[in-house]
Structure formats: structure tokens, C-alpha cells
Biopython code that builds the backbone (N, CA, C, O; Angstrom):
import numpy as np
from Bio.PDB.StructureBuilder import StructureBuilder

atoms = [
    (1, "UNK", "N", (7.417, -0.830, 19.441)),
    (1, "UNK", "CA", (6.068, -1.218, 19.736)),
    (1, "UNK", "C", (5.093, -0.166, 19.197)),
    (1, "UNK", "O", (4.113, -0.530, 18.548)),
    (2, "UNK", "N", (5.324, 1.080, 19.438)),
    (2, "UNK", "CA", (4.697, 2.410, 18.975)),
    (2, "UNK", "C", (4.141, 2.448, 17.440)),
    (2, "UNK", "O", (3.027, 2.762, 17.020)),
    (3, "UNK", "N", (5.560, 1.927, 16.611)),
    (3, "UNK", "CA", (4.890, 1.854, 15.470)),
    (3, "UNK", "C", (4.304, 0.974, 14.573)),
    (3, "UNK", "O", (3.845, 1.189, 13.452)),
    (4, "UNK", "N", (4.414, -0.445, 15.473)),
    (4, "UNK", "CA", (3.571, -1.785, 15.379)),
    (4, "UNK", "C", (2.033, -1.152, 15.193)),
    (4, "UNK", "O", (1.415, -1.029, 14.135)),
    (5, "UNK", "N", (1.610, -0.796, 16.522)),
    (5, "UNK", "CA", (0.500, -0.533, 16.912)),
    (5, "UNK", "C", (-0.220, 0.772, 16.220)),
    (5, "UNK", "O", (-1.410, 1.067, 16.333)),
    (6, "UNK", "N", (0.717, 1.437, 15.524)),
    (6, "UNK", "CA", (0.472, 2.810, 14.296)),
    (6, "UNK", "C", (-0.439, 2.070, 13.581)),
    (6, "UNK", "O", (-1.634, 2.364, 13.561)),
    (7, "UNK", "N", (0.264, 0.663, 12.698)),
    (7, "UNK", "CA", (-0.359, 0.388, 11.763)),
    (7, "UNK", "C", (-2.437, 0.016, 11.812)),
    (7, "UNK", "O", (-3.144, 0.404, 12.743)),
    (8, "UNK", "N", (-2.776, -0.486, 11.035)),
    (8, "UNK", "CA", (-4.390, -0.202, 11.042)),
    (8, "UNK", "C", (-4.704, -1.869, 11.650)),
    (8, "UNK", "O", (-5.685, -2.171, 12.330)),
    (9, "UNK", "N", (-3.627, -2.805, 11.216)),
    (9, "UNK", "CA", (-4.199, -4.126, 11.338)),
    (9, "UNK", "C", (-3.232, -4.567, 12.456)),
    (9, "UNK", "O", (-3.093, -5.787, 12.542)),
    (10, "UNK", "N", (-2.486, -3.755, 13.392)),
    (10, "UNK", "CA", (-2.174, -4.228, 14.519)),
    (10, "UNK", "C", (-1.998, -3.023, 15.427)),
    (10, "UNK", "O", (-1.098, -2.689, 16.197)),
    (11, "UNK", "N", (-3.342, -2.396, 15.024)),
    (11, "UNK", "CA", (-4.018, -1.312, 16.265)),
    (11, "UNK", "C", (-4.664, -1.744, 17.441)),
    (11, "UNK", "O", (-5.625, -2.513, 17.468)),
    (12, "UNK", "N", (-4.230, -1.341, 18.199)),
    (12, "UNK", "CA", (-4.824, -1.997, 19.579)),
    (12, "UNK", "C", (-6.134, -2.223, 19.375)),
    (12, "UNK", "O", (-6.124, -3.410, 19.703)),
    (13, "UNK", "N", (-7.329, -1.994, 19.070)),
    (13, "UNK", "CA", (-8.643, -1.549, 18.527)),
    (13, "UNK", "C", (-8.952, -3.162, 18.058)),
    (13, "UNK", "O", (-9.924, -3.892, 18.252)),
    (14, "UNK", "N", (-7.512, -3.388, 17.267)),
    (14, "UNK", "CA", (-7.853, -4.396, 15.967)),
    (14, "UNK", "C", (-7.543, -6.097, 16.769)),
    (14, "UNK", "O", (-7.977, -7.176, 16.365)),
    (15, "UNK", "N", (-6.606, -5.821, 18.067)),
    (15, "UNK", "CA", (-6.061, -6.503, 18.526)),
    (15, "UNK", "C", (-7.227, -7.237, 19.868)),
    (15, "UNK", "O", (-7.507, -8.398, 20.167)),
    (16, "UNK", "N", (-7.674, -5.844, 20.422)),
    (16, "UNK", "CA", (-8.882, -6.524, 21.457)),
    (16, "UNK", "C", (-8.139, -7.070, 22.454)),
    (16, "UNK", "O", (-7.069, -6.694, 22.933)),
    (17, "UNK", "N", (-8.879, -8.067, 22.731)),
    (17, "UNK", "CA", (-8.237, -8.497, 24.461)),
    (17, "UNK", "C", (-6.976, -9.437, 23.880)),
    (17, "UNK", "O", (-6.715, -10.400, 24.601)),
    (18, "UNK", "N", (-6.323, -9.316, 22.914)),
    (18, "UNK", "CA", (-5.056, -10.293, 22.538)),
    (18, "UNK", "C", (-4.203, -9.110, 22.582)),
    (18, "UNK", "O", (-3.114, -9.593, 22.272)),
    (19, "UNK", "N", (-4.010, -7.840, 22.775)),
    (19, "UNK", "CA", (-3.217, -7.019, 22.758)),
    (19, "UNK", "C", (-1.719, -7.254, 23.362)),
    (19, "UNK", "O", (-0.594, -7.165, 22.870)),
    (20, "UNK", "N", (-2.291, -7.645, 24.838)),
    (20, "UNK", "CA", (-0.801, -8.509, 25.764)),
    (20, "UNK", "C", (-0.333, -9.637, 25.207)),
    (20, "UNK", "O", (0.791, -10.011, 25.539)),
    (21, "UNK", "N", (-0.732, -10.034, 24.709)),
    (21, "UNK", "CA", (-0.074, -11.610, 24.430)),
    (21, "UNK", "C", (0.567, -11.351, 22.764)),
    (21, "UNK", "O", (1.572, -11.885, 22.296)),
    (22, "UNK", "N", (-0.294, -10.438, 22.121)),
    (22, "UNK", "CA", (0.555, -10.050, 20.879)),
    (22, "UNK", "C", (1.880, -9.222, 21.034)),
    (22, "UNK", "O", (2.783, -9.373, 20.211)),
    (23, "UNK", "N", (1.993, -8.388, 22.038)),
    (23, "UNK", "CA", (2.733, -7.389, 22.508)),
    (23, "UNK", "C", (4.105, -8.041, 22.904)),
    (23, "UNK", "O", (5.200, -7.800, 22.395)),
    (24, "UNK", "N", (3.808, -8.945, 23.951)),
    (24, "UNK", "CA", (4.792, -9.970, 24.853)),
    (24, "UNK", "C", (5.640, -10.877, 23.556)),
    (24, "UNK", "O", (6.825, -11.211, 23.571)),
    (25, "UNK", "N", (4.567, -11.153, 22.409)),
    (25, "UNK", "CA", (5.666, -12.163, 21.557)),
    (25, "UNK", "C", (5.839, -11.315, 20.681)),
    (25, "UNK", "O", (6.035, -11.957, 19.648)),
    (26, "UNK", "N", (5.895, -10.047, 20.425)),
    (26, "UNK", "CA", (6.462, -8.837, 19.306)),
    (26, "UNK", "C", (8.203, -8.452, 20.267)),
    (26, "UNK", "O", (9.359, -8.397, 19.846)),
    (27, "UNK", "N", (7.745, -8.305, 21.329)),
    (27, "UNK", "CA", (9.126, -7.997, 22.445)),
    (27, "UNK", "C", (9.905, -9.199, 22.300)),
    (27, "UNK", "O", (11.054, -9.301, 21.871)),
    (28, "UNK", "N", (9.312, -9.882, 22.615)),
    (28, "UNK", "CA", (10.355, -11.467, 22.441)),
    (28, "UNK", "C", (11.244, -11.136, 21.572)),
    (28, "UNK", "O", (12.342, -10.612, 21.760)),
    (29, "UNK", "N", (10.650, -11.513, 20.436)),
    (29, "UNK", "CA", (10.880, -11.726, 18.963)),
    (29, "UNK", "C", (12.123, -10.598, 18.642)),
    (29, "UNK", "O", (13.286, -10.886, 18.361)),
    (30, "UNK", "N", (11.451, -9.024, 18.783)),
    (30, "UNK", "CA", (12.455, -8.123, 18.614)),
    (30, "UNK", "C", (13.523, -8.128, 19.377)),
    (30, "UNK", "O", (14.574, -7.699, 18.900)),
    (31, "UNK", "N", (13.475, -8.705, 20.978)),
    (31, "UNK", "CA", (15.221, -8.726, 21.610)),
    (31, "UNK", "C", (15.711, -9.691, 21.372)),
    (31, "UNK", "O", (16.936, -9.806, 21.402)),
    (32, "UNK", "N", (14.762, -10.844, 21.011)),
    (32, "UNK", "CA", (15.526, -11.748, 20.028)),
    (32, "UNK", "C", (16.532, -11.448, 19.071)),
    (32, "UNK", "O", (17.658, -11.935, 19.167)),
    (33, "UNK", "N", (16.188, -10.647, 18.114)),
    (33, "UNK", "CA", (16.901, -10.007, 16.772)),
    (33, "UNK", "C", (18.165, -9.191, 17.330)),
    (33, "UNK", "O", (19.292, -9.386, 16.874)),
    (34, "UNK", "N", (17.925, -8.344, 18.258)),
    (34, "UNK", "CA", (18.688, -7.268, 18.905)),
    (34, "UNK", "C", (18.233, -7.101, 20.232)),
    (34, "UNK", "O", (17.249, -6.465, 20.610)),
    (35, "UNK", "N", (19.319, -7.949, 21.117)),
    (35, "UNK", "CA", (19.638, -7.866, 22.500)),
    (35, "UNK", "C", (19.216, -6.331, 23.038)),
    (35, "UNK", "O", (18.676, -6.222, 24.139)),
    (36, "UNK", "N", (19.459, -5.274, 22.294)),
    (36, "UNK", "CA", (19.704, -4.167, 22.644)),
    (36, "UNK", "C", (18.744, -2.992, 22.982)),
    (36, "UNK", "O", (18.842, -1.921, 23.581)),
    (37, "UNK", "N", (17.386, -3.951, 22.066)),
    (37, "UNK", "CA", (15.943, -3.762, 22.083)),
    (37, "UNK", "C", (16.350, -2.149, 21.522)),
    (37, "UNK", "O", (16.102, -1.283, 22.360)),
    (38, "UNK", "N", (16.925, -1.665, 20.249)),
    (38, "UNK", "CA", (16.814, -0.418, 19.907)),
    (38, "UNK", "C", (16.555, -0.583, 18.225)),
    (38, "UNK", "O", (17.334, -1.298, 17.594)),
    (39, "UNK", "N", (15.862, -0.158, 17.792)),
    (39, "UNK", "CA", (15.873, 0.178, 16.320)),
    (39, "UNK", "C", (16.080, 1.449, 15.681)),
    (39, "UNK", "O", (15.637, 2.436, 16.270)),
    (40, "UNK", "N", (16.596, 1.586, 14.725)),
    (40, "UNK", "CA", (16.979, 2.962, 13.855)),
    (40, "UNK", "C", (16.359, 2.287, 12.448)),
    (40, "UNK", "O", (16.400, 1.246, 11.792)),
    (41, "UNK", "N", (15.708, 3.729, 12.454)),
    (41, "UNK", "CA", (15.146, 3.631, 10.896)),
    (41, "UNK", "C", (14.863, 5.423, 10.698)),
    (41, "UNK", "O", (14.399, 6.322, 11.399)),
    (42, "UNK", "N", (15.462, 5.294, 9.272)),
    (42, "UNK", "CA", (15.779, 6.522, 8.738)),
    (42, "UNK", "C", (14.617, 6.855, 7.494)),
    (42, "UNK", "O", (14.680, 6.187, 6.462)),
    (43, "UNK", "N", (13.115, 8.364, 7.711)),
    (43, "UNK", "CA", (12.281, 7.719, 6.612)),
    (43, "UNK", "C", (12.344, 9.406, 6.567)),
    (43, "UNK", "O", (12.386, 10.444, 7.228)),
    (44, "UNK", "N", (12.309, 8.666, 4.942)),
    (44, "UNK", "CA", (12.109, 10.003, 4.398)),
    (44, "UNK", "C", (11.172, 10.672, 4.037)),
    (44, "UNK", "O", (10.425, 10.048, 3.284)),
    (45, "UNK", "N", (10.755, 12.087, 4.324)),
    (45, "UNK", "CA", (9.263, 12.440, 3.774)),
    (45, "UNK", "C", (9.739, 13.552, 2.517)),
    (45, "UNK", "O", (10.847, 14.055, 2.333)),
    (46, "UNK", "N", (8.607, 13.706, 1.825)),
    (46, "UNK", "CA", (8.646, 14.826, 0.643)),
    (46, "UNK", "C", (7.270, 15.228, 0.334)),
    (46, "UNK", "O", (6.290, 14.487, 0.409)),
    (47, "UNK", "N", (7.277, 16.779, -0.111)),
    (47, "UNK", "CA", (6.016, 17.379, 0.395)),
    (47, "UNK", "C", (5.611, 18.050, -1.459)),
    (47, "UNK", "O", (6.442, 18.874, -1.839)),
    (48, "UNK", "N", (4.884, 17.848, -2.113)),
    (48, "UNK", "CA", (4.640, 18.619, -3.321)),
    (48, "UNK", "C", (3.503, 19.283, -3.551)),
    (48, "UNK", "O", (2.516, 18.838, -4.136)),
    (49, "UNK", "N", (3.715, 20.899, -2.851)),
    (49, "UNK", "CA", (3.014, 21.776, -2.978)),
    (49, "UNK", "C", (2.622, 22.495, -4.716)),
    (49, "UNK", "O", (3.559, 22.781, -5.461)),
    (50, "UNK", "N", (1.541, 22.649, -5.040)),
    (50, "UNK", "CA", (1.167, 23.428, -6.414)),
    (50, "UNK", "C", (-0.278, 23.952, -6.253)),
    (50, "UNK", "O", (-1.123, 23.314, -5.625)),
    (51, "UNK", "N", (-0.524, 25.138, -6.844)),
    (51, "UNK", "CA", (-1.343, 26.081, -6.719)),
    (51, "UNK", "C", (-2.275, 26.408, -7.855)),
    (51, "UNK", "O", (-1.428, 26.909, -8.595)),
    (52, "UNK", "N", (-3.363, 26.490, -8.516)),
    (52, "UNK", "CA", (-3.823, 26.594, -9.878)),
    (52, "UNK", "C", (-3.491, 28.624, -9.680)),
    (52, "UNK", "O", (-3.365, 29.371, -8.710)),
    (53, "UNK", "N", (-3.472, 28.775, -10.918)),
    (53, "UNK", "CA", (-3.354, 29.813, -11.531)),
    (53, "UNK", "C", (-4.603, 30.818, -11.494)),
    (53, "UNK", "O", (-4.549, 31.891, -12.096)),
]
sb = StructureBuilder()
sb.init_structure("model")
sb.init_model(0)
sb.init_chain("A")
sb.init_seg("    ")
for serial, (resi, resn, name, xyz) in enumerate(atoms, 1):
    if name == "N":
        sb.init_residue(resn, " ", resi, " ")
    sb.init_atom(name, np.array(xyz, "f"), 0.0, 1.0, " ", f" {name:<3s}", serial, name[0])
structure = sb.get_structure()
């Protein structure tokens, strides 16, 4: 749910008074997929530092 609501176009902000009812059928939907209601996701970051001379 945390990182649903990260994004800009399903920020609570963006959502308004539909927040619960978007929320309730995002939960559905996801223990739908997985009973287990857990997700793993593996992200990778990379950082490219450079300095002028």
C-alpha cells in the first residue's frame, strides 16, 4: 500500500475523499493475487558521482 500511495497519481492528496474505497479494492485485488498479502521486490539503485577539475 506504502508504495501505491509513493507514487504522484495515487497519492493520497490525488485520491481525496476516494482514498478508502481505492485502498479497500487495491487490498482486495492484491490478496487476491497472493493469499499471503506479502510482496518482494528487489530494486536496484546506482549512484554516479563526478567532480569538474
Amino acid at each position: 500500500m506504502g508504495l501505491q500511495f509513493s507514487n504522484s497519481y495515487t497519492a493520497p492528496g490525488m485520491l481525496g475523499e476516494r482514498r478508502g474505497a481505492f485502498e479497500e479494492d487495491l487490498r482486495q485485488a492484491l490478496l487476491a493475487h497472493n493469499p499471503a498479502g506479502q510482496y518482494d521486490e528487489t530494486i536496484r539503485t546506482e549512484a554516479l558521482l563526478a567532480v569538474r577539475p
